[in-house]
N, C-alpha and C positions, 0 to 999 in steps of 0.2 A: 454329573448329576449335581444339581445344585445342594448346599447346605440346610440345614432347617434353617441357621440364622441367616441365611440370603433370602428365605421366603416369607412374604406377608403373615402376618399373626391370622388372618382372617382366613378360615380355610374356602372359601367360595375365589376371593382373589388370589390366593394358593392353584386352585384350579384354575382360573381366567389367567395369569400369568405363564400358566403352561400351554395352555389349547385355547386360548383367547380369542386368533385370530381363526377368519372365515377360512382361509386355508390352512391351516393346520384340522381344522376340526373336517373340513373335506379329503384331508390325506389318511385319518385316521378312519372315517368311513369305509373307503373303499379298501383299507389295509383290513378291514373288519372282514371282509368278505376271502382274501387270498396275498399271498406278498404279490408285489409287482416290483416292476424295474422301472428307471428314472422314467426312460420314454413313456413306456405306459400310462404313470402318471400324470407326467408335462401334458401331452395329448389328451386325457380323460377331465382335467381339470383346465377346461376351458378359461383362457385369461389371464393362467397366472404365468409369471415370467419364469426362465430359466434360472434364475439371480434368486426368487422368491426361493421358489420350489426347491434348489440345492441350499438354501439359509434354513429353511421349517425343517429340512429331513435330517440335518447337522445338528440345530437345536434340538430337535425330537430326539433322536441319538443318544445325546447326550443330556437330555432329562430322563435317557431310560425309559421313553416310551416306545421308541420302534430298534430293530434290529437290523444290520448291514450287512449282507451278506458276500462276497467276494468270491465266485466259484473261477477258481485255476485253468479256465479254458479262451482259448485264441479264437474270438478274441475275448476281454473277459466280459464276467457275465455280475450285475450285481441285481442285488435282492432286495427290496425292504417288505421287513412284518414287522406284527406288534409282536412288542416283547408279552410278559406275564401282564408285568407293570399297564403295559396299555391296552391289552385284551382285556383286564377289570371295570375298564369306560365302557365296555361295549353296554350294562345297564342306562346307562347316562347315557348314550346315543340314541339306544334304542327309547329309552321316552323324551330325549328330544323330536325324535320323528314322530312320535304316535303323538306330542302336543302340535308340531308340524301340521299331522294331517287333521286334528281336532279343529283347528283354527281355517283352514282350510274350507271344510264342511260347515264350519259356521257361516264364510264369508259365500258361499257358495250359495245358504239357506236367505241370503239378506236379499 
């Protein structure tokens, strides 16, 4: 987890520094709904690379927004959720999608 004096004084870039990119904010979606495993992921989010996808969920990790889970079976089995930490965004998701589908119905009525 990063330090307070590693992060932006501006807490909007505090938040864009964390989940800034298109895929981090898509991995946090679908962790909003149940943990999943790497493949699941890779597979669901169409595009992104193996390179990507194992760097966002290391960095998420370790800002303490998602959780790794490692279950002891052959072969192993791994997890990720949101942590507490990043189950608190789920407000901030959810009205990024409801301005999503606003804008949406706008272009829709044009």
């Amino acid at each position: 987890m990063k330090t307070k004096e590693e992060l932006p004084d501006c807490p909007v870039a505090t938040t864009v520094q964390l989940i800034g990119n298109k895929w981090k904010l898509l991995i946090i979606r679908n962790l909003l709904v149940r943990p999943w495993r790497f493949n699941e992921l890779h597979k669901n989010l169409e595009g992104i690379s193996q390179k990507v996808l194992t760097d966002s969920l290391r960095q998420m990790e370790s800002d303490g927004l998602i959780t790794r889970t490692v279950f002891a079976e052959v072969p192993p089995r791994v997890e990720y959720a949101l942590s507490e930490l990043g189950e608190s965004m789920r407000p901030i998701l959810d009205d990024m999608a409801a301005w999503g589908n606003s804008y949406k119905e706008q272009i829709a009525q044009r």
